[in-house]
C-alpha positions in Angstrom: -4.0 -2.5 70.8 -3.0 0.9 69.6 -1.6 -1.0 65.9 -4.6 -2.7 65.6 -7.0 -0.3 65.9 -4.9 2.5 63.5 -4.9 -0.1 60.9 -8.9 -1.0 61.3 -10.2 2.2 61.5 -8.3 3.0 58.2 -10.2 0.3 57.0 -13.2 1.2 58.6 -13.1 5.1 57.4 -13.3 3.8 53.5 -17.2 3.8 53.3 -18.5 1.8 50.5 -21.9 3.7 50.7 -21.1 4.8 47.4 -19.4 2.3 45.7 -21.1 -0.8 43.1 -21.4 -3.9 44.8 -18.7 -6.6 44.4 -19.7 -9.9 45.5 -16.8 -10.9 47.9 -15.9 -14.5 46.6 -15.9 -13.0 42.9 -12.7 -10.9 43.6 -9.9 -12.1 45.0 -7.8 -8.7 45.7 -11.0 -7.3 47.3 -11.4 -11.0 49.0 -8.1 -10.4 50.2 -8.0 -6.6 51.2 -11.2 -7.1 53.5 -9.1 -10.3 55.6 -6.6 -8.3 55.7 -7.8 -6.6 58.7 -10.3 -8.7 59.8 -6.8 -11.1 60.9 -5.3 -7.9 62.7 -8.4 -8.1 64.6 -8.3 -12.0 65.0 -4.7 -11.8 65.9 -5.5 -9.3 68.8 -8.4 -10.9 70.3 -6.7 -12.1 73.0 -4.6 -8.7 74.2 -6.7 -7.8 77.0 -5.0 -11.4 78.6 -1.4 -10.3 77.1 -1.9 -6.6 78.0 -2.2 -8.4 82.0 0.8 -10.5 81.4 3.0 -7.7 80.0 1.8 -5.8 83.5 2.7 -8.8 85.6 6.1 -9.0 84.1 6.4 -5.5 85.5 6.5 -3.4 83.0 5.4 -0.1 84.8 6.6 1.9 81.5 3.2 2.4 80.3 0.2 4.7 81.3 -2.4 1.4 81.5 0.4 0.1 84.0 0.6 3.0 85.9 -3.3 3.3 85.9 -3.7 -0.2 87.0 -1.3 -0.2 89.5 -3.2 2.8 91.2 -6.5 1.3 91.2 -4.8 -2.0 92.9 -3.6 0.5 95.3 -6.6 2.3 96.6 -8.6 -0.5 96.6 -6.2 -2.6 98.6 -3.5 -0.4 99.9 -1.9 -2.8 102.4 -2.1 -5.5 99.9 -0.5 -3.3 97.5 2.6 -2.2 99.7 3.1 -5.4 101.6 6.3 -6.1 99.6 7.4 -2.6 100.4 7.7 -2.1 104.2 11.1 -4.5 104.5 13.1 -3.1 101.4 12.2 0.3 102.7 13.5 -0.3 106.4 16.5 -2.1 104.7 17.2 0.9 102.5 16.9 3.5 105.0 19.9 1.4 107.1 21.6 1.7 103.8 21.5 5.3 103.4 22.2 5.9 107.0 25.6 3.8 107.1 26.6 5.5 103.5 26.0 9.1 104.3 28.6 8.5 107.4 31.6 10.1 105.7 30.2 10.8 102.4 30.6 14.0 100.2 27.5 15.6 98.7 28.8 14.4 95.5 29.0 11.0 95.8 25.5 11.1 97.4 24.2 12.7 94.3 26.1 10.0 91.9 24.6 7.0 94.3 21.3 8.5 94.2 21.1 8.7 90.0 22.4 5.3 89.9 20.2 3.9 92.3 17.6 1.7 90.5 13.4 2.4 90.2 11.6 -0.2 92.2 9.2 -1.7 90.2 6.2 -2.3 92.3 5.4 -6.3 91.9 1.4 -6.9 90.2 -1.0 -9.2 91.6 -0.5 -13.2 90.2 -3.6 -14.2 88.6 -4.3 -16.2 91.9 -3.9 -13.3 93.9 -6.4 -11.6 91.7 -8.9 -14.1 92.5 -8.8 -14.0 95.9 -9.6 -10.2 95.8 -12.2 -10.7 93.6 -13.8 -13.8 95.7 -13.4 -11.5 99.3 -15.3 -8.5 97.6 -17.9 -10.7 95.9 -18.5 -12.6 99.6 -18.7 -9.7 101.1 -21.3 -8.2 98.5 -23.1 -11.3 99.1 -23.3 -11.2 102.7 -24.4 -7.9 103.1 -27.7 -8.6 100.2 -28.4 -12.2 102.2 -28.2 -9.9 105.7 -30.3 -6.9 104.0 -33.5 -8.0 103.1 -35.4 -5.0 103.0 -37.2 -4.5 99.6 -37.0 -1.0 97.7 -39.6 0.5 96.4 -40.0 -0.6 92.6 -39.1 2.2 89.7 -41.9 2.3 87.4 -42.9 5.3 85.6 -45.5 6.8 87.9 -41.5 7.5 89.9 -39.8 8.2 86.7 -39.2 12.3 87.5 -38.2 11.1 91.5 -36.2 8.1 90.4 -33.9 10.8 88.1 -33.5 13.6 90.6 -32.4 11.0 93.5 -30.7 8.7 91.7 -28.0 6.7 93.2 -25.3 6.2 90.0 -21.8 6.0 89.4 -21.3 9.1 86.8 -18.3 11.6 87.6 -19.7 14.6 89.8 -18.5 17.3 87.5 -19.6 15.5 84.0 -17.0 14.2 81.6 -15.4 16.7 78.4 -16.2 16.9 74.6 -15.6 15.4 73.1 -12.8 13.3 74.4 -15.0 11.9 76.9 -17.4 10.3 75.4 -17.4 6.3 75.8 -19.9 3.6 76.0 -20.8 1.0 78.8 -22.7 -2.4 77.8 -24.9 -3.5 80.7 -25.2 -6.6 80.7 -27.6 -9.1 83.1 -27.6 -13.0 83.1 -27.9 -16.2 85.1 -25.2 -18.5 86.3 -25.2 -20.6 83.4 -24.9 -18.1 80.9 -21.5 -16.3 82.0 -19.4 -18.6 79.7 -20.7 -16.2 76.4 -19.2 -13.3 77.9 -15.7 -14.3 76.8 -16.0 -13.7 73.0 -17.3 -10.3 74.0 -14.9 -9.4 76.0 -12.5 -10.4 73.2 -14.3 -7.7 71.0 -14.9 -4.9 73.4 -12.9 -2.6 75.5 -14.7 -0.7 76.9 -16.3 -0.6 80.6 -18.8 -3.7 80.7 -21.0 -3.5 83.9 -22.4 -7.4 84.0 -25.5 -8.0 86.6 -25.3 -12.1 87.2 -28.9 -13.6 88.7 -27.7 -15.4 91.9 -31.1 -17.5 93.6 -31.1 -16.7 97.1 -31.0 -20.6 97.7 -27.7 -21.3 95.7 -26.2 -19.0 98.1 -27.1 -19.9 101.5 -24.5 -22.5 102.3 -21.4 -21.4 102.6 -19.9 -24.5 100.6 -22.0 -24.0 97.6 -21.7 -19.7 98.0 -17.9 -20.5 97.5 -18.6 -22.5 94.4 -20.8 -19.9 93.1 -18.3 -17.0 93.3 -15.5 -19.0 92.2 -16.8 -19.1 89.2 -17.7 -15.4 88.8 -14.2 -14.9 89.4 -12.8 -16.9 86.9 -14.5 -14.2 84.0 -14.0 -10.7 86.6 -9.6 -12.1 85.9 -10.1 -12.8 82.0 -12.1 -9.3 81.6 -10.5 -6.8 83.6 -12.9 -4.2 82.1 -15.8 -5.4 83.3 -17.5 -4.7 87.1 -19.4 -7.5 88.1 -22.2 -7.2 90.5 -24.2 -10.2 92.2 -27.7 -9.5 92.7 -29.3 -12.2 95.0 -33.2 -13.1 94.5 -35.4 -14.7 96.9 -37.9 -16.2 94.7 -41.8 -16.6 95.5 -42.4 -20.3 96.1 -45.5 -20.5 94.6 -44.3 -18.9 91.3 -40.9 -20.0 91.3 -37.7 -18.8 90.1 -37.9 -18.9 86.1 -41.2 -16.5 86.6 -40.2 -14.0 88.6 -36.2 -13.0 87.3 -35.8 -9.7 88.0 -34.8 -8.5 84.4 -35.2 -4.9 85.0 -34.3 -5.0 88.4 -31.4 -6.0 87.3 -30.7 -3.8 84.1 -31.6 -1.0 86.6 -28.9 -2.0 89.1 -26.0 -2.0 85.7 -27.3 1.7 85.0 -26.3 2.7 88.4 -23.0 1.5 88.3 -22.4 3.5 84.5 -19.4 5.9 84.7 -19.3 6.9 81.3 -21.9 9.5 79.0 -23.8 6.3 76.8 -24.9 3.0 77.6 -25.7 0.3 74.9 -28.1 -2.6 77.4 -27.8 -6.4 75.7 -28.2 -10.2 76.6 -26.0 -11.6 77.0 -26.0 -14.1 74.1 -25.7 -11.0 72.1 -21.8 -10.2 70.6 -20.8 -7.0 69.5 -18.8 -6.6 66.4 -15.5 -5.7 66.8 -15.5 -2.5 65.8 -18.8 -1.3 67.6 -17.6 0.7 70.6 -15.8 2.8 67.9 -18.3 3.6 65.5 -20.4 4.7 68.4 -18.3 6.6 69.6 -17.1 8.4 65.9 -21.4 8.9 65.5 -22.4 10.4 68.7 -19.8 12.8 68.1 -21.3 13.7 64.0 -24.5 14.0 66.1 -22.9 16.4 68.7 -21.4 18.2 65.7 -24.5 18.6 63.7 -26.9 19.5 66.8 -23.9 22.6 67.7 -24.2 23.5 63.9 -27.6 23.5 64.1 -28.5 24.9 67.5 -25.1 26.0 69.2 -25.6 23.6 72.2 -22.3 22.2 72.5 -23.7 18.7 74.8 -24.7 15.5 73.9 -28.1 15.1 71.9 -30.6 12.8 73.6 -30.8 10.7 70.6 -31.4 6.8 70.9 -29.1 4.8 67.8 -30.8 1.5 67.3 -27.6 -0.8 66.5 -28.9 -3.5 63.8 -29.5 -7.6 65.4 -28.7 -10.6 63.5 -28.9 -14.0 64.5 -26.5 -17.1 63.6 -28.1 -20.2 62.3 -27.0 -24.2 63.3 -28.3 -26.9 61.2 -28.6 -28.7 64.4 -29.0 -27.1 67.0 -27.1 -26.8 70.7 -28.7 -28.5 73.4 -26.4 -27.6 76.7 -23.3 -25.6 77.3 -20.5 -27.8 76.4 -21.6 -28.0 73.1 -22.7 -24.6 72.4 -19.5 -23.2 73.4 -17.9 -25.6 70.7 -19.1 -23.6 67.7 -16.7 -20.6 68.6 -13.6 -23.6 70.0 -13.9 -25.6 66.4 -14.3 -22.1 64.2 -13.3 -18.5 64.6 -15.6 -17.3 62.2 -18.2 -18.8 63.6 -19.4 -15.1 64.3 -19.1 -12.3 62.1 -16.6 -10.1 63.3 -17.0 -6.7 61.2 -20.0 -5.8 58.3 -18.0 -8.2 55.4 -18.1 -10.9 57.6 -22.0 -10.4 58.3 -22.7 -10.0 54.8 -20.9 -13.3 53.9 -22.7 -15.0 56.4 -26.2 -13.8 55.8 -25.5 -14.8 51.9 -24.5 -17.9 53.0 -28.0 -18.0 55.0 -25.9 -18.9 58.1 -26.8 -15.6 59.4 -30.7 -13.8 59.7 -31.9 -10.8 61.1 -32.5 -11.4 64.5 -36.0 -13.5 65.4 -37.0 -12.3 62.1 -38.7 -16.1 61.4 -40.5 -16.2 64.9 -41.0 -12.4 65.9 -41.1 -10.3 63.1 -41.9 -7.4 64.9 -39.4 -7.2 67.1 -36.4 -5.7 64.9 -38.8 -5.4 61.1 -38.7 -1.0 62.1 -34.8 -1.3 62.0 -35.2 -2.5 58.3 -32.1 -4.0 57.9 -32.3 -5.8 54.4 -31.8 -2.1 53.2 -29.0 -1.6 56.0 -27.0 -4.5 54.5 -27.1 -3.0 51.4 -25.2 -0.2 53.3 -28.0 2.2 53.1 -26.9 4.6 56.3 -27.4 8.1 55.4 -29.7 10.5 55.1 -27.8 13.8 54.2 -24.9 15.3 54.8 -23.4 18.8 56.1 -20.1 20.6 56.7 -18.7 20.4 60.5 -17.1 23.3 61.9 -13.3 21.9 61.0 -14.5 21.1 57.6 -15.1 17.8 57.5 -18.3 16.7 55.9 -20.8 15.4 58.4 -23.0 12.5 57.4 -26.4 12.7 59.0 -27.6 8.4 59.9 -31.0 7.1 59.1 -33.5 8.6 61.0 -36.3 6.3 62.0 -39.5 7.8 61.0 -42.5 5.2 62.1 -42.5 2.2 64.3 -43.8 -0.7 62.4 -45.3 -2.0 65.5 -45.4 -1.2 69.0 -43.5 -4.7 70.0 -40.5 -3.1 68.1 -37.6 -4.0 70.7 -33.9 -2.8 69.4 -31.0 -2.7 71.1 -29.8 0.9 71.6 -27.4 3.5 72.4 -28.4 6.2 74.7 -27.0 9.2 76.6 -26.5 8.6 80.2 -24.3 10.5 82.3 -24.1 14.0 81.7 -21.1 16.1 80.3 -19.6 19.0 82.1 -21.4 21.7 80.3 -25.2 19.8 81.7 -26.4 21.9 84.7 -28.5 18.8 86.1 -26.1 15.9 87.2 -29.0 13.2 87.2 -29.0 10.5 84.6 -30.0 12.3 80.8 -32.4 8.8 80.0 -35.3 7.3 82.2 -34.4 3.9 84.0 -36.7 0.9 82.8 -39.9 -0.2 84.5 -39.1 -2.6 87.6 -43.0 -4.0 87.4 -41.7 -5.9 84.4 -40.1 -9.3 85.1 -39.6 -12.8 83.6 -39.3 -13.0 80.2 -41.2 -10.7 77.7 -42.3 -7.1 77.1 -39.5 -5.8 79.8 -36.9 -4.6 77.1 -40.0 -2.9 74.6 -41.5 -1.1 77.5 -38.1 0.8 77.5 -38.5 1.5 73.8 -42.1 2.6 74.2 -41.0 5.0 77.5 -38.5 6.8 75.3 -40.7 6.8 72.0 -43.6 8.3 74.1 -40.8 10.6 75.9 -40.1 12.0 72.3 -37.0 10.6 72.0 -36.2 10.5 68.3 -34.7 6.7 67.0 -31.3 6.3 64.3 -29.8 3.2 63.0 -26.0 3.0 63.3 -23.9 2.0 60.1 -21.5 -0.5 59.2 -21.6 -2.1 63.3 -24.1 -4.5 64.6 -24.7 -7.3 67.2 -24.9 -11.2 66.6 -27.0 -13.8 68.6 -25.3 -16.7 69.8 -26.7 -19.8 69.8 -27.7 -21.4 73.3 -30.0 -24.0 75.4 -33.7 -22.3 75.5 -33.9 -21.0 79.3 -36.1 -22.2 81.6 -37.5 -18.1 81.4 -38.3 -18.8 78.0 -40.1 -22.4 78.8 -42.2 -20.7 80.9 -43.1 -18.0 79.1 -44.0 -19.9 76.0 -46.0 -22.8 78.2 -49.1 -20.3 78.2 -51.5 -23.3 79.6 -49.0 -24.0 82.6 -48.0 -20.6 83.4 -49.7 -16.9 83.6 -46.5 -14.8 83.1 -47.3 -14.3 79.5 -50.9 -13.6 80.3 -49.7 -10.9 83.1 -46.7 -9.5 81.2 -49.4 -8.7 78.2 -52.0 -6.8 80.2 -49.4 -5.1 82.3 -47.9 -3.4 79.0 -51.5 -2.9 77.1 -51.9 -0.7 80.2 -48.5 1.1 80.2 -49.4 1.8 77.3 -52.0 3.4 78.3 -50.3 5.2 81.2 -47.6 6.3 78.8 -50.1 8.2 76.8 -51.8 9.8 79.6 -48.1 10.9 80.8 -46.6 12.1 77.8 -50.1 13.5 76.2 -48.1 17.1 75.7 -45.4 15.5 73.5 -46.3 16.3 69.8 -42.5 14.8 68.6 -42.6 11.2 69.8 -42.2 9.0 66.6 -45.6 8.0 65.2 -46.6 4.2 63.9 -46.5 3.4 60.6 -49.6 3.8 58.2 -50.3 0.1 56.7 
């Protein structure tokens, strides 16, 4: 992992801001220079799965071994030194019948020659098993406790903060070594099997939410199936926490209208260890080189806001990372099929900006929805983005090193603007408040529409100021239309688009009234 990243983020520090524009198929030597590590990347997509080998074989020489064999121990510590308790009986016989008559030199000469046990590594079956007992045991204790909470909305924002129940580190995390970033993600069942190319691309900590109905859980038969198959993705992504949430659906509306989207998203944020989150679908796929250019721009952002105002701590800054969709002549109509795009081409997706660039000159690739919801990602404006138009200005950090402020984000084109972003979320070691540094979303929101923008909206009103990220972006994957989506769009059948639109025309409303003393929140556009 270590190779391949040195070699891509040489590549990646060459910015071509500057540079004329060379169509890629026009020059062979630049052709060739960009695949060049775009096929380090490709040859290491799978070194998460080799990294767990290699630590299977036993090799206990590195610090991921060492790290991974402790956090095998303290979750199952009798598991862990099962193997142990005979060889160590066995070798204390040993020593007892050899120190009979031996000098104290000979003892120290056996004791340098005796061999390091290596301590033996969970089989991928054994690894299953734990991961099937804790998820069964998660399960049982949400179909046993079926006492609601009380919904987070915004009238609770303030309460929600102060007594939340996360995961970040009690004493906050350093700067600016400790800065990483968490995707949360939340799906269904059927929707799991797109979480392998991103875990191919990412990693970093992935918390993943999956939607379990309460009734595909009940019998133990088919709770087995279910978990089995949860599993399977918890062994092939060993960075990511899953966490079941069970549902028992209203009858009367049924399950497709009430999913518990921000429920859900909610539940991820509480289980974030480290100081930003970036919250997607999960038919969304990072480029490969995302986590690291978020990473390299919150720190420019730290170092310009300690130039600037001496605060050494993380701006609360949202960076909208740019949405593109890929494009099928025909169309995917169920799993098996859909998952074939990826199995018969590896560059079905664009893997870092070159790629994307190819691929929306190609018209294989569109920014995202932009033909059915032009609103959603139009403030992001990333026609100009692809021409690599990612800076605003630039400044001197304290080492020297010229700082490069990112496009700011000065008007909403519309107030159904819905990026994905990166936002602070645990606080560092020099914050004085240990609660969460950005509001969770709105749990009145459910089903499908208007629960990701009312996030947007909360932190526009808030006064959080918006960026767009260079050179990194995210890439919808093509998949069967939910049975969320049905619903929402059959408007004559169904009243969740009807109640979804009224409940955010009046947070919107309630946002205003809340917020009315914030003279910074980004304004809308003048048309």
């Amino acid at each position: 992992m270590t190779h391949s990243v040195l070699e891509w983020s040489r590549y990646l520090s060459h910015d071509g801001g500057n540079l004329p524009s060379v169509p890629v198929s026009d020059d062979n030597k630049v052709r060739s220079d960009i695949m060049k590590p775009i096929k380090i990347l490709r040859k290491n997509a799978k070194l998460l799965n080799d990294r767990i080998e290699i630590l299977r074989r036993g090799d206990t020489t590195s610090n991921a071994a060492l790290k991974r064999q402790l956090a095998i121990k303290n979750i199952v510590p009798k598991w862990f030194d099962r193997n142990l308790a005979a060889p160590v009986h066995e070798m204390k016989s040993q020593h007892k019948s050899k120190e009979k008559g031996e000098s104290k030199h000979d003892k120290e000469i056996r004791l340098r020659k005796a061999p390091v046990q290596s301590q033996p590594l969970p089989s991928i079956k054994d690894e299953q098993q734990q991961h099937h007992e804790m998820l069964l045991l998660e399960i049982q204790n949400q179909l046993e406790n079926t006492l609601e909470s009380s919904p987070r909305t915004l009238q609770t924002v303030e309460h929600d903060l102060n007594h939340s129940t996360n995961s970040c580190p009690q004493n906050g995390f350093s700067l600016p070594l400790g800065i990483s970033v968490s995707l949360v993600i939340q799906c269904s069942l059927d929707r799991i099997w797109l979480l392998s190319e991103t875990c191919a691309r990412w990693s970093d900590p992935i918390v993943l939410v999956v939607y379990l109905p309460s009734e595909t859980v009940l019998n133990p038969s088919d709770r087995s199936n279910v978990i089995d198959s949860i599993a399977g993705i918890m062994t092939d992504c060993p960075q990511m926490t899953v966490l079941p949430h069970v549902h028992g659906n209203d009858g009367s509306k049924g399950e497709s209208s009430t999913y518990p989207v921000n429920i859900m998203r909610n539940k991820g944020l509480d289980a974030v260890i480290t100081s930003h989150v970036l919250i997607m679908d999960v038919d969304l796929i990072p480029s490969a080189d995302l986590s690291q250019v978020v990473k390299a721009n919150v720190i420019d952002q730290m170092t310009t806001s300690v130039h600037f105002s001496g605060k050494p701590d993380i701006p609360l800054n949202a960076i909208v990372v740019p949405a593109f969709e890929r494009k099928v002549a025909s169309p995917c109509t169920d799993t098996e099929s859909c998952r074939n795009y990826l199995r018969n081409d590896s560059r079905f997706l664009p893997l870092l900006f070159n790629d994307l660039k190819e691929c929306i000159q190609g018209k294989d690739c569109i920014v995202f929805q932009e033909d059915m919801n032009w609103e959603g990602h139009h403030t992001t404006e990333s026609k100009t983005w692809l021409e690599k138009k990612w800076y605003e200005s630039s400044s001197e950090g304290l080492d020297g090193r010229e700082i490069r402020t990112i496009r700011r984000i000065k008007c909403f084109d519309s107030l159904r603007y819905e990026p994905y972003i990166v936002i602070p979320w645990c606080p560092s070691s020099k914050s004085s408040n240990p609660r969460p540094l950005t509001p969770y979303y709105d749990e009145r929101f459910y089903g499908y529409g208007k629960n990701k923008i009312q996030h947007i909206s909360h932190l526009r009103f808030r006064g959080v100021p918006f960026f767009v990220l260079p050179k990194s972006f995210v890439v919808h994957h093509p998949h069967p239309e939910s049975s969320v989506k049905m619903v929402w769009n059959d408007r004559k059948k169904n009243s969740l688009h009807r109640t979804m639109d009224k409940l955010y025309e009046g947070y919107i409303k309630e946002l205003a009234d809340e917020y009315s003393d914030v003279d910074n929140a980004v304004p809308q556009c003048d048309h």
